[in-house]
C-alpha positions as CSV (number, residue, x, y, z in Angstrom):
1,X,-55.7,20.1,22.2
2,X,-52.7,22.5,22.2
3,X,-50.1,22.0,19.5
4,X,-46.7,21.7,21.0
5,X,-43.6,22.8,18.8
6,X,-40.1,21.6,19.4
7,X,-37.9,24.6,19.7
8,X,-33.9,23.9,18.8
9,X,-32.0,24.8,22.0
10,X,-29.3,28.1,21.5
11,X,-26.4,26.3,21.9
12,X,-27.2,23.9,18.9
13,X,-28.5,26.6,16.2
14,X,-26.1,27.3,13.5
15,X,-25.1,30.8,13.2
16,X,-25.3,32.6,9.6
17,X,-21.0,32.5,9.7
18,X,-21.3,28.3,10.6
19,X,-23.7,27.6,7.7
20,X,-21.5,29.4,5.2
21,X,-18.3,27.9,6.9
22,X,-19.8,24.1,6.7
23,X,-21.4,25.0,2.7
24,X,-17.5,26.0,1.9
25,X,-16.0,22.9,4.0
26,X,-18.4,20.6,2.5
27,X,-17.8,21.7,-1.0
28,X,-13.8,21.9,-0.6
29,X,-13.7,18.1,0.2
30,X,-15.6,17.0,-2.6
31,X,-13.2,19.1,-4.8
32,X,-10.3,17.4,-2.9
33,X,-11.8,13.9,-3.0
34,X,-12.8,14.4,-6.8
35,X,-9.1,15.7,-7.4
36,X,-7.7,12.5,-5.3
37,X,-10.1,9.8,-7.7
38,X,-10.0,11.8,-11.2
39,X,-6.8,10.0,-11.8
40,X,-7.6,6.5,-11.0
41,X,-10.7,7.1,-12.9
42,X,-8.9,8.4,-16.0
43,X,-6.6,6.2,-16.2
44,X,-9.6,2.8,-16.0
45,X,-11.7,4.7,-19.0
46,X,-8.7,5.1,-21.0
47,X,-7.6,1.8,-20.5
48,X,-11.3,0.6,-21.7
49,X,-11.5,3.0,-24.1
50,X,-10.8,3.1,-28.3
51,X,-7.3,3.2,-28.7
52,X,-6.9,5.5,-31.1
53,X,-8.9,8.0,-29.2
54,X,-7.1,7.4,-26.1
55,X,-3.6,8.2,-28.1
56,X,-5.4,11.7,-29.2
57,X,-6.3,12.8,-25.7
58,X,-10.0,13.0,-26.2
59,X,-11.0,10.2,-23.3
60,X,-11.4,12.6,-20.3
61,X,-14.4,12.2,-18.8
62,X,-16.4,9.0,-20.3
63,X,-15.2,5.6,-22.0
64,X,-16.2,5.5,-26.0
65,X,-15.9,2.2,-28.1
66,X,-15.7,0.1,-25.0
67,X,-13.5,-2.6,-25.1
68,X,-11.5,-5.3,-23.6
69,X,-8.6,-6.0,-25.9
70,X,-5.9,-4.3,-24.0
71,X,-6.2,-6.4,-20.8
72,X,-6.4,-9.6,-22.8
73,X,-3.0,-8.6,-24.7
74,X,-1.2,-7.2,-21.6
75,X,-2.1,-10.6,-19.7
76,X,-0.6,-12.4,-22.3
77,X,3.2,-10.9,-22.1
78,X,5.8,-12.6,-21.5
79,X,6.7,-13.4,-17.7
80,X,3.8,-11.3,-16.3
81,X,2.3,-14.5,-14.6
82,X,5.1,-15.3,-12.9
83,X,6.1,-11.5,-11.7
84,X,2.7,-11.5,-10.5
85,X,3.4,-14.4,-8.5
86,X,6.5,-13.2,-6.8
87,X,5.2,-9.5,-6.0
88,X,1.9,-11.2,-4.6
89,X,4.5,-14.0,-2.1
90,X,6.5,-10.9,-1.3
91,X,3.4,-8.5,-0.3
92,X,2.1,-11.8,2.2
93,X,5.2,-12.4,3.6
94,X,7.1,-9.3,4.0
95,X,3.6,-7.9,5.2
96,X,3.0,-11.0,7.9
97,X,6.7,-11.1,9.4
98,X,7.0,-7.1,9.6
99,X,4.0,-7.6,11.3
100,X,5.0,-10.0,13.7
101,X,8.4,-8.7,14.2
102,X,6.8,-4.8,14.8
103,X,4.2,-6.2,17.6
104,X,6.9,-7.9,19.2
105,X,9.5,-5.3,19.5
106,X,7.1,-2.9,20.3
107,X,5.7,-4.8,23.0
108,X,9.1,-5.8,24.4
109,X,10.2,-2.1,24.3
110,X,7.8,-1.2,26.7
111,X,9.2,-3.9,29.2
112,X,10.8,-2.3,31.8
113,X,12.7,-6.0,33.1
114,X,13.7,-6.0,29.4
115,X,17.8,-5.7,29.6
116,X,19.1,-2.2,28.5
117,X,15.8,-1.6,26.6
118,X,16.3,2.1,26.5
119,X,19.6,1.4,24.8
120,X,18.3,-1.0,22.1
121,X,15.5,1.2,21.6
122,X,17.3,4.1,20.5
123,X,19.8,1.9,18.2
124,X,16.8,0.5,16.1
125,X,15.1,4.3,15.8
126,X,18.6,5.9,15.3
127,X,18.3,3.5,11.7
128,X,15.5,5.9,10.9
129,X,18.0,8.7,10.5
130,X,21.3,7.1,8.9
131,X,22.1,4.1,7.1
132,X,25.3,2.9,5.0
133,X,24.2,3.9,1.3
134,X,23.5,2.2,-1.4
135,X,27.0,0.8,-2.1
136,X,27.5,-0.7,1.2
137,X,24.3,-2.6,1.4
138,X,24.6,-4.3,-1.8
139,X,27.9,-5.5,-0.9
140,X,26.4,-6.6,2.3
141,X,23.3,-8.2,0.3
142,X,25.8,-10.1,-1.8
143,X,28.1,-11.4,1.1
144,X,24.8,-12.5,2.3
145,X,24.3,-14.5,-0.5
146,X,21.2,-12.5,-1.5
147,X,21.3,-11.2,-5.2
148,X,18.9,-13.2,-6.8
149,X,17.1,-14.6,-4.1
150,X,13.4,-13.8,-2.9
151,X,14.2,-13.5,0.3
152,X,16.2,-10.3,-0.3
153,X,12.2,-9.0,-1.0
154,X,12.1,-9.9,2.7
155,X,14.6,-9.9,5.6
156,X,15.7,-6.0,5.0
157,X,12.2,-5.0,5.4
158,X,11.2,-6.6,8.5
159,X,12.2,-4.6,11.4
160,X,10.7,-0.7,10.3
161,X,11.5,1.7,12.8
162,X,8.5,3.7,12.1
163,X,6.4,0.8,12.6
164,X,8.0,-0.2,16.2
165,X,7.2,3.4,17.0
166,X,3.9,3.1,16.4
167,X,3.0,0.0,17.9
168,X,5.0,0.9,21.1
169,X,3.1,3.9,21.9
170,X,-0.2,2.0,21.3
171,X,1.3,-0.5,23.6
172,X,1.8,1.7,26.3
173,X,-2.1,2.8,26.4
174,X,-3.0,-0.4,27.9
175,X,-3.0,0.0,30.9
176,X,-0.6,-2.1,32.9
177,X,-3.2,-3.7,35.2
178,X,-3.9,-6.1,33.0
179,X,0.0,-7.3,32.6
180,X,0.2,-7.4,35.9
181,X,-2.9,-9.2,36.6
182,X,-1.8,-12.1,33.8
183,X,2.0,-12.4,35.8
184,X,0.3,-12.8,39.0
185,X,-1.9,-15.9,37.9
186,X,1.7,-17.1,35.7
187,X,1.6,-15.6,32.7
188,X,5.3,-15.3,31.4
189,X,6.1,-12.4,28.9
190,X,5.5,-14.5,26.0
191,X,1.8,-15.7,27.3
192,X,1.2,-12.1,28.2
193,X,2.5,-10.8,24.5
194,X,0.0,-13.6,22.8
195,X,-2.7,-13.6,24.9
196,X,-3.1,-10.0,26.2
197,X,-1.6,-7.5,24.3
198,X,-1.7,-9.1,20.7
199,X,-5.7,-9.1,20.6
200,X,-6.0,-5.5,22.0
201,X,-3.3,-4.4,19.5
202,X,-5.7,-4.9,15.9
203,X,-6.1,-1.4,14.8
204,X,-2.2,-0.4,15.1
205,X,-1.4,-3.9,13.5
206,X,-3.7,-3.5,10.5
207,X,-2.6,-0.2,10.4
208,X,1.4,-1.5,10.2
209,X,0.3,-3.9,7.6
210,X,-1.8,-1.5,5.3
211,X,2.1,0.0,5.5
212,X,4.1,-2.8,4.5
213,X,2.0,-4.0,2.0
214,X,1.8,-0.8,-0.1
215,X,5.3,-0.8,0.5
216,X,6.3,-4.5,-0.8
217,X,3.5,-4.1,-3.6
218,X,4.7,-1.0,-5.2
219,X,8.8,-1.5,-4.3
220,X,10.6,-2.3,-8.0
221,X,13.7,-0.7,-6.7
222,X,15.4,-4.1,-5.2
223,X,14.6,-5.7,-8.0
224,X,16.6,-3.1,-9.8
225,X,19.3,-2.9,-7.9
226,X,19.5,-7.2,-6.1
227,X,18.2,-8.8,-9.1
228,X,19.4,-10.2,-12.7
229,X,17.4,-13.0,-13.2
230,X,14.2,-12.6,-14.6
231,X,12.5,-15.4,-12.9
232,X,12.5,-13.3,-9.7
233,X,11.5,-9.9,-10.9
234,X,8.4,-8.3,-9.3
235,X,5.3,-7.7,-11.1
236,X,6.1,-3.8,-11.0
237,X,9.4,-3.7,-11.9
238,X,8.3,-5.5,-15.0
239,X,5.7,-3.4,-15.4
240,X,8.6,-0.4,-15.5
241,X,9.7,-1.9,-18.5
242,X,6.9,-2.4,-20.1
243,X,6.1,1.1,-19.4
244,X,9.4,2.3,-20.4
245,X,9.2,0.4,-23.6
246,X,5.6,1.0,-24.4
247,X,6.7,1.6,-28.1
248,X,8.7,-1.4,-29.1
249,X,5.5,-3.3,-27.1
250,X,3.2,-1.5,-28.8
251,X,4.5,-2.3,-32.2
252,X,5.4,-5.7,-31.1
253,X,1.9,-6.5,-30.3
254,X,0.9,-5.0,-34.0
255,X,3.0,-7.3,-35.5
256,X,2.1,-10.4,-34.1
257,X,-1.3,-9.4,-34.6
258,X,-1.2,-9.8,-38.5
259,X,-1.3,-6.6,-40.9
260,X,-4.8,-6.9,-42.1
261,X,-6.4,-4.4,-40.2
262,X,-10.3,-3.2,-40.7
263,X,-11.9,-0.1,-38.3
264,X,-12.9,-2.4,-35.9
265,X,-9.1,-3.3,-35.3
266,X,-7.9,-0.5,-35.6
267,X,-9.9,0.5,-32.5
268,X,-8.2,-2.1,-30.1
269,X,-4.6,-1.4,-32.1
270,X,-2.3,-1.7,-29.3
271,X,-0.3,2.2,-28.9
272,X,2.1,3.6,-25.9
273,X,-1.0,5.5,-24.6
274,X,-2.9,2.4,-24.0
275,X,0.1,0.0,-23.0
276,X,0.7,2.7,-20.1
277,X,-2.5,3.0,-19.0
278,X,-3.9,-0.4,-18.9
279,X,-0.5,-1.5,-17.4
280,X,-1.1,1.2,-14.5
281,X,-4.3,-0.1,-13.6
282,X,-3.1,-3.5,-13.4
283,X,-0.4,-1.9,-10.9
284,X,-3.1,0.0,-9.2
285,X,-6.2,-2.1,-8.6
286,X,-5.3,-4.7,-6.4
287,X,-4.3,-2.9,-3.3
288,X,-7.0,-0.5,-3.8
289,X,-9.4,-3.5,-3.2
290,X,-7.4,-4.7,-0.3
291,X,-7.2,-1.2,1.5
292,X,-10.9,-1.1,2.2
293,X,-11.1,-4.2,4.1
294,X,-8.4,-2.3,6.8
295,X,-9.9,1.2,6.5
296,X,-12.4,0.4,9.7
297,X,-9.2,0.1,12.1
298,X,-6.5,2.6,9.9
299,X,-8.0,6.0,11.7
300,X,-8.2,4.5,15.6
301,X,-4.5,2.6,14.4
302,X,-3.0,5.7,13.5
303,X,-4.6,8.0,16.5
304,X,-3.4,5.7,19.1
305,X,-0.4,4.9,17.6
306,X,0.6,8.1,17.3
307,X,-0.6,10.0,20.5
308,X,-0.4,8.3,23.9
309,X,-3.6,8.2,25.8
């Protein structure tokens, strides 16, 4: 019985040049990936780690004297509970009307009956470009009536240019057989928007909302600039603060800790080092444990959102 051999066909052998060009590819990626998650990574064993090691700088690559204490005394500041609260009702509903409000206009831009569309078009992307300042739109948020009101989180946020973009381009790679298929057997523009073009659009929506949630999660700016009361501040503009004033924190937590202190306290002693980093991980952490649950549609989102097929 003859042994056969399978032979690898020319145009699929790797040349000497391509094996050194994929060995240098592959290892530049892990160095950029490794570079992209160091940080995130220092900043969780530091936050875990003994305090007073933390403060000296010598908690780079693993925890030592694991502990707990700092997430147990940052919880338990003052007003975090509630900032939390706001900054998580923002990041759903700033994130769910932008949404709504992107698929719609992009779809309705890509209406030819629509009236003037080319007009209206350009005045919501010319926004992209100019605006009034910073002067101008307070004034206009307070005429409003909304300095210290939520919904000041919301309305200015929920037509983005950029996103309309997007999801009009995506639009416009379905093909228009199936629109004109739906207004043949009825379909209005609304029935046609919900029924045809909102189920094909998932990857550029989720792609949209992976933008507006970053965006409302990690905005402390208008709560800055809109806000005064401190039952409506967002979780990371008091997080700011408590970044910002990780000293007075630090010895405030001393103090109401009692003065007795043996090793094992002193361990878990609250400093500025640890007050910063466990307060960026709380900032951190939650929408890196949303973003994976998008990832899958993010790439084909982007791709046809950006390049018209």
């Amino acid at each position: 019985m003859k042994k056969t051999s399978v032979s690898i066909a020319p145009a699929l052998r790797r040349t000497r040049g391509e094996e050194i060009y994929n060995v240098f590819n592959i290892a530049f990626f892990i160095i950029f990936a490794f570079i992209c998650v160091y940080p995130f990574y220092y900043l969780i064993i530091n936050s875990i780690s003994n305090n007073s090691a933390s403060a000296a700088g010598s908690v780079n690559w693993f925890p030592t004297g694991i502990h707990w204490e700092n997430y147990r005394q940052v919880f338990g500041l003052e007003g975090l509970g509630q900032a939390g609260f706001i900054s998580l009702a923002r990041t759903v509903i700033g994130t769910a009307l932008t949404v709504i409000a992107s698929a719609f206009l992009g779809f309705m831009f890509t209406q030819k009956k629509m009236w003037h569309r080319q007009f209206w078009y350009r005045f919501v992307v010319i926004t992209m470009y100019f605006n009034a300042g910073l002067i101008p739109m307070f004034i206009t948020m307070k005429n409003l009536g909304l300095t210290n009101n939520f919904w000041v989180y919301v309305l200015p946020a929920i037509v983005q240019p950029f996103n309309i973009i997007l999801v009009k381009t995506f639009v416009e790679s379905i093909p228009d057989s199936l629109q004109e298929a739906a207004e043949m057997d009825g379909a209005g523009t609304l029935t046609v928007f919900r029924k045809i073009v909102l189920p094909m659009c998932t990857p550029i929506l989720a792609t949209v909302a992976i933008f507006s949630a970053v965006g409302q999660w990690n905005s402390f700016q208008d709560t800055l600039i809109y806000m005064t009361d401190s039952k409506l501040y967002s979780l990371q503009y008091l997080l700011y603060t408590y970044i910002n004033q990780a000293n007075a924190l630090a010895a405030s937590v001393k103090a109401s800790s009692g003065t007795a202190l043996n090793v094992a306290a002193l361990a878990t002693q609250q400093t500025p080092t640890s007050i910063r980093m466990t307060v960026s991980v709380i900032v951190v952490l939650p929408i890196l444990f949303v973003y994976p649950f998008f990832q899958r549609f993010f790439v084909k989102g982007m791709m046809l959102g950006a390049v018209k097929g």
